[in-house]
C-alpha positions, 0 to 999 in steps of 0.5 A, a space after each residue: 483133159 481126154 480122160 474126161 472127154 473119153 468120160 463125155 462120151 458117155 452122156 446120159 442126158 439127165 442130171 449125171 451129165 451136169 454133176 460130171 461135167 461140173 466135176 471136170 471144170 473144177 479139177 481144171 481150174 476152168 472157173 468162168 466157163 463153169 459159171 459161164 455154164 451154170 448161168 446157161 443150165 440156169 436160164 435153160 431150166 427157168 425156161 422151160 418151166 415158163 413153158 410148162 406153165 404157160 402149157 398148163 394154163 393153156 391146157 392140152 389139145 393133143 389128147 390124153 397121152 400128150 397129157 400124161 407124158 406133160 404131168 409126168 415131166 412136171 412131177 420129174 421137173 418138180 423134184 429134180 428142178 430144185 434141187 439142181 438149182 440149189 446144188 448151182 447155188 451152192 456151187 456159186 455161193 462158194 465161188 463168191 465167198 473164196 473170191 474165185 469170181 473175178 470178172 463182173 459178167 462172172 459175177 452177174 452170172 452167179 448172181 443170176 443163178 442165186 435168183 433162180 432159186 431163190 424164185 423157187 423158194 418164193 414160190 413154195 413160200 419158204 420163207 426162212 429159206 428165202 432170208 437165207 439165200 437172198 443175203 447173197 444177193 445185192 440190196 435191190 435184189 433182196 427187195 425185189 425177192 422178199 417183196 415177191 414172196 410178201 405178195 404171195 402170202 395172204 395170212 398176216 401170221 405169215 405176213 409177220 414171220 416175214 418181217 420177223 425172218 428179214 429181221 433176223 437175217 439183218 437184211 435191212 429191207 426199210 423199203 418192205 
């Protein structure tokens, strides 16, 4: 453990820290404190897009430069922003499936770190990806993601891949 205190000394602010930080929770054997902190980083990120959005649709008073700076992180926030929720999905995924999670308020968290992604995918409507990662998720949740990405595609082509996919990955979703 002071190895990787030393090692946390060193922060750099930027997405290193939470793959070194994950790292080190492992190799001790801390399960719940690194679900505890995924579900954390979790609802950090989902914050701060909520905010970026509502910047957005308010538009930006403090000039050209405040502007540019906003664009820039949303770009940064685009490309980084998935992929670190896919890597906390993944990491719970497989906590989940080798029944390392234990205690229910575990087993909340890492289903609340799931539905951040998959919210992601609802919105760039990734359709197969979506059947995919809401298996993991109990039956109302299912409905409700599938439910939120049928409301967001307005071809009837895609309409029906929907159905076609939720099939597929024998969701049993009658309710859509």
């Amino acid at each position: 453990e002071e190895i990787f205190d030393e090692l946390g000394e060193n922060e750099t602010g930027n997405e290193e820290d939470y793959h070194r930080e994950i790292v080190k929770l492992m190799i001790l054997g801390r399960i719940n404190e690194l679900v505890g902190l995924l579900s954390k980083w979790t609802e950090k990120i989902r914050q701060d897009r909520a905010e970026r959005k509502e910047s957005k649709l308010n538009g930006s008073l403090n000039g050209m430069l405040s502007l540019k700076q906003t664009e820039s992180e949303e770009e940064k926030a685009k490309l980084v922003e998935p992929n670190i929720l896919r890597f906390f999905a993944h990491i719970v995924i497989a906590l989940l499936q080798l029944k390392l999670i234990t205690e229910p308020e575990m087993n909340e968290c890492c289903l609340s770190v799931i539905e951040a992604y998959t919210e992601y995918l609802v919105e760039y409507k990734l359709i197969q990806l979506v059947a995919h990662y809401s298996q993991f998720l109990p039956h109302e949740r299912q409905v409700k993601a599938f439910s939120s990405l049928l409301a967001t595609i307005d071809n009837e082509d895609d309409r029906q891949l929907c159905i076609i996919v939720e099939k597929q990955a024998q969701m049993n979703l009658p309710v859509l």
